[in-house]
matplotlib code that plots the C-alpha trace (Angstrom):
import matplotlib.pyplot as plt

x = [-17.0, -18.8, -17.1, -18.1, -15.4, -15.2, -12.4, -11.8, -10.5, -7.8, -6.4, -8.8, -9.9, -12.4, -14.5, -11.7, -8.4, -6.3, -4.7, -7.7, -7.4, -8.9, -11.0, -11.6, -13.3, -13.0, -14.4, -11.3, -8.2, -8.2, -5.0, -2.6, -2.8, -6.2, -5.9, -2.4, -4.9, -8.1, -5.0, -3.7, -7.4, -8.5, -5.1, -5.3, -1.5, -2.9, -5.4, -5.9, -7.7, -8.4, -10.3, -11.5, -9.2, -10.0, -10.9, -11.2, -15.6, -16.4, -20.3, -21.0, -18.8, -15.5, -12.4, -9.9, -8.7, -5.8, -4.8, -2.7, -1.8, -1.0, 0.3, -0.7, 2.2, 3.1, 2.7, 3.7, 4.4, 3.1, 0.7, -1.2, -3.3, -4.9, -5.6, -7.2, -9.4, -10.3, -11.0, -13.7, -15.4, -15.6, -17.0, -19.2, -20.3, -19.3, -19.4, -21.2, -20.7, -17.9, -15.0, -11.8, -10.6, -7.2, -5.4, -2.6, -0.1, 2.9, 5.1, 2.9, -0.2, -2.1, -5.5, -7.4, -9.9, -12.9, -13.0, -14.8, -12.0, -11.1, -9.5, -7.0, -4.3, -1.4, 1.7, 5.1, 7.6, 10.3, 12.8, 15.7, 19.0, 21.5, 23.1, 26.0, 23.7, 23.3, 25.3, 22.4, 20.0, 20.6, 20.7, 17.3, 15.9, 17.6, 18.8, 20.9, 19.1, 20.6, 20.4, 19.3, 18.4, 16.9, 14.5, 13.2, 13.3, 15.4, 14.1, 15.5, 15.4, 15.1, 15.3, 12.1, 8.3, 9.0, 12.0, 10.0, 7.0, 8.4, 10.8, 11.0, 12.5, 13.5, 11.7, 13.2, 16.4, 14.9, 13.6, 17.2, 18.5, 19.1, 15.7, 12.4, 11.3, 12.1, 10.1, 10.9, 10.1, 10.8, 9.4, 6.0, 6.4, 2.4, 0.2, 1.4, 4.8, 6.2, 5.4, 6.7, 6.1, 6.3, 8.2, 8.1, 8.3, 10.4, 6.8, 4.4, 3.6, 5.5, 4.0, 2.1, -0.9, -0.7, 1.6, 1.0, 4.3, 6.1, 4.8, 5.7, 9.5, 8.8, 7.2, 10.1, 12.3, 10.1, 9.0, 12.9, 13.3, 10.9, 10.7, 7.2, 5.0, 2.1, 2.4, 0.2, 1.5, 0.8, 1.5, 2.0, 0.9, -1.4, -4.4, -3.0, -3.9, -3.6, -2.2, -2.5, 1.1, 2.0, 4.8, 4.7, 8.4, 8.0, 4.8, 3.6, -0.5, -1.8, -5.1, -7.2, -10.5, -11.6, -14.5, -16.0, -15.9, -17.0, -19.4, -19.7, -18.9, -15.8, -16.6, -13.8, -12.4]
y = [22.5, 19.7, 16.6, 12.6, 11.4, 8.2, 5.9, 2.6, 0.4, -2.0, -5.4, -5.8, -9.1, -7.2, -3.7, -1.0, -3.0, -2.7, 0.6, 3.6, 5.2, 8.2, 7.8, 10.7, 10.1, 12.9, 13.9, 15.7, 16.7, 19.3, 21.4, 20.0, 22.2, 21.6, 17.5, 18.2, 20.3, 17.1, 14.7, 16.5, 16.8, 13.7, 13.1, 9.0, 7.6, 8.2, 9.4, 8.4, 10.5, 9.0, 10.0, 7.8, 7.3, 8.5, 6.1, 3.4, 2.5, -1.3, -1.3, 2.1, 0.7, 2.9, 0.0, 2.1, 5.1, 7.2, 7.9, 9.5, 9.6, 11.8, 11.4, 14.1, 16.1, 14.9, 13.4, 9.6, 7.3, 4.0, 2.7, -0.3, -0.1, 2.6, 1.4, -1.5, 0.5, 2.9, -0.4, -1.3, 2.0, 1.2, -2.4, -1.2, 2.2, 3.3, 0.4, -2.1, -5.4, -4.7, -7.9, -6.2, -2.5, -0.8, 2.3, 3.6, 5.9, 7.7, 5.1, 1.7, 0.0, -2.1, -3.7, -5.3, -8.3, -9.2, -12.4, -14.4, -14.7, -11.1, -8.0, -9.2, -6.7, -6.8, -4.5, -4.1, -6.2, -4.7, -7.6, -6.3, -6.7, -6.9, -3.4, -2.4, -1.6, 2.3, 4.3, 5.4, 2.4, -0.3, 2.9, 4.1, 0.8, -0.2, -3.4, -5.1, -7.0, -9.9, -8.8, -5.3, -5.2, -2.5, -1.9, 1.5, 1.3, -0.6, -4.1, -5.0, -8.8, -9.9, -13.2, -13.6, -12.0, -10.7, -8.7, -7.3, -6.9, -4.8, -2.6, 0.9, 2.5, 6.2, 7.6, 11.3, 9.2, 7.1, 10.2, 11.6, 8.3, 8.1, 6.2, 7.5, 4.4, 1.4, -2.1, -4.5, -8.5, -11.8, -15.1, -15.9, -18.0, -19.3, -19.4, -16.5, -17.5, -13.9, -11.0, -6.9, -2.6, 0.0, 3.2, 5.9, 9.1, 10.6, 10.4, 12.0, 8.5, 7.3, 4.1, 2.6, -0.3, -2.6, -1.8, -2.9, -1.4, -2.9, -6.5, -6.0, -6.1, -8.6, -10.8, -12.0, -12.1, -14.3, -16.4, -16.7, -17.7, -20.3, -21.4, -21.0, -19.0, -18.0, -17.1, -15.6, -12.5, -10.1, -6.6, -6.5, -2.8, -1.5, -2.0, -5.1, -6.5, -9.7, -10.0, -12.9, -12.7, -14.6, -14.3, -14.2, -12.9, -9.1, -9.1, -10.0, -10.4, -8.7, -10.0, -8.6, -7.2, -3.7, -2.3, 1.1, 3.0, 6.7, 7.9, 11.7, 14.6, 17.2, 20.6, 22.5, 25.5]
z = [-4.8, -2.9, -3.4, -3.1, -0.4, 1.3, 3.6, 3.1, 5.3, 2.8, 3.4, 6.5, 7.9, 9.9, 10.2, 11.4, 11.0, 7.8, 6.0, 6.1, 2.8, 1.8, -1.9, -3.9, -7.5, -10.0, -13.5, -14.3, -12.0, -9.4, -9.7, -7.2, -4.6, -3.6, -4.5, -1.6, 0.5, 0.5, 1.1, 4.7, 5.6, 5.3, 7.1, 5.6, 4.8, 2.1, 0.1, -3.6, -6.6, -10.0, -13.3, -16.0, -19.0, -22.3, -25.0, -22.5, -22.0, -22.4, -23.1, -21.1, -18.0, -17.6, -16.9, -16.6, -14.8, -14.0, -10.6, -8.5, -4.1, -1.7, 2.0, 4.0, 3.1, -0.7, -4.1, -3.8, -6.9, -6.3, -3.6, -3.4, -0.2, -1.7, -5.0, -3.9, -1.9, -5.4, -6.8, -3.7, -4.5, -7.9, -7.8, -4.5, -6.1, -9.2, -11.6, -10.3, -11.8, -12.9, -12.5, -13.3, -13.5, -14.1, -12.9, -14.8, -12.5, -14.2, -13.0, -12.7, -14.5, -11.9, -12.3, -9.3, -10.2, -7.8, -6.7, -4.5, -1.7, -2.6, -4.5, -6.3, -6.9, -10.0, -9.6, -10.3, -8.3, -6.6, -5.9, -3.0, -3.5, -0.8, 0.4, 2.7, 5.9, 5.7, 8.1, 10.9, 9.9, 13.2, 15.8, 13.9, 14.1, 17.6, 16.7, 14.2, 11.9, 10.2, 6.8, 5.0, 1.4, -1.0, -3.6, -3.9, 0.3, 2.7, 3.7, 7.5, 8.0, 11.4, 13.0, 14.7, 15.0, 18.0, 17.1, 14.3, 17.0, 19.3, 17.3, 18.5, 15.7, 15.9, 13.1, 13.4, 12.3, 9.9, 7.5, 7.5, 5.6, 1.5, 1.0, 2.2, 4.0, 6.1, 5.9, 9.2, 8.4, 9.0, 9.1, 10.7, 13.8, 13.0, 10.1, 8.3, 6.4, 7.4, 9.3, 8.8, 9.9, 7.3, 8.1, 6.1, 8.0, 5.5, 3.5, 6.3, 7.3, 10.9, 10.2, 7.4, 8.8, 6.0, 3.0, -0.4, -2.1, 0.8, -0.2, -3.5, -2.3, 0.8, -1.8, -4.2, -1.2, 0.8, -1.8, -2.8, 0.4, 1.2, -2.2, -2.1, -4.7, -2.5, 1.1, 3.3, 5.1, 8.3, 8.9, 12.6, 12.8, 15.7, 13.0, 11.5, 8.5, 6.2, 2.1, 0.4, -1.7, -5.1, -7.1, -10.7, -11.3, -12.4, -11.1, -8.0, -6.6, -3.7, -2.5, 0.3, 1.6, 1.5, 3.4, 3.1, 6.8, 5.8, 3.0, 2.7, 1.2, 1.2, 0.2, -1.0, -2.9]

ax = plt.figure().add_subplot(projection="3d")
ax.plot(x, y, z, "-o")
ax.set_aspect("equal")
plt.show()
């Protein structure tokens, strides 16, 4: 089975920065061994499959697909890194032309729009709500952060860039707490109204470049925050990246660039 495979670099403000995404577009789903199998060797955070929908052709273009993820090591239910970078290949090699395209997930519908500035990105929000801090959380993370909220994973507010900058978190202790993954933040000390990391070790990935799932929580609490409705963010991984963030209540907008780093094909059984 010879497959079209490619890696995208997502929310990069230059060639070989942002979150590397594996892409894999199908006719019809592989059984989910093999899809598990592509995933660890394209060894990506993640790597994203997706098929078009029935029923759904707008004068002979496909608009909608249905998709799925995989870390190297399992089935994940929402991420947003790697749909926008589906969304790239689709506007850069599938469909071009095409303005606007949505994936529908078991759990989430998100469409991406192209823009001029951008991919524009629509998902779920995920607003965090304050939590007792989890027993093993500040030794994992190595220092107390001043407050710790949750919304499918923890979010560890710190009081300055730099604390978020040079965290050294334990991540052997982070996978053995109740959620499956830690975000880091707090507010920018320049142009970028706040800075985070993205643990999730618990997932297969020690740490994530540039997060969209985690900017759908660290959106409605920033924005809450600074009372503003768009901010612009960076993940302070080794890669790095930038998101454009707006907050539109149960929704929130994810903008960024994608660029395609690896054409090819994967030849498997």
């Amino acid at each position: 089975m010879k497959l079209q495979t490619y890696i995208v670099d997502a929310f990069s403000d230059r060639p070989l920065s942002g979150n590397p995404a594996g892409v894999c577009p199908l006719d019809q789903w592989l059984p989910v061994p093999v899809m598990q199998s592509i995933a660890s060797e394209l060894n990506q955070s993640e790597t994203v499959f997706f098929v078009p929908r029935a029923n759904t052709r707008s004068r002979d273009a496909i608009t909608e697909f249905d998709i799925r993820w995989f870390t190297p090591t399992r089935e994940v239910d929402m991420i947003g890194h790697a749909t926008l970078a589906a969304a790239h290949i689709v506007f850069s090699n599938l469909q071009v032309g095409l303005e606007a395209v949505t994936f529908h997930s078991a759990s989430a519908r998100m469409t991406v729009r192209r823009r001029e500035t951008g991919l524009r990105l629509d998902m779920p929000a995920l607003v965090p709500e304050v939590i007792d801090t989890p027993s093993g959380l500040i030794d994992a993370l190595g220092k107390k952060p001043s407050k710790v909220l949750a919304a499918k994973h923890y979010l560890a507010v710190f009081d300055s860039e730099d604390d978020v900058l040079n965290c050294t978190p334990d991540l052997t202790a982070l996978a053995k707490l109740p959620l499956p993954a830690v975000i880091i933040s707090a507010q920018g000390a320049g142009e970028f109204d706040f800075v985070s990391r993205f643990f999730a070790p618990a997932n297969g990935v020690p740490e994530d470049s540039v997060s969209g799932v985690s900017h759908c929580c660290l959106t409605p609490y920033w924005s809450r925050r600074l009372e503003k409705k768009n901010l612009l963010a960076r993940q302070l991984s080794a890669r790095g990246g930038v998101i454009y963030c707006e907050n539109n209540g149960s929704r929130v907008i994810l903008e960024g660039t994608a660029i395609t780093s690896l054409e090819g094909f994967l030849f498997a059984q």
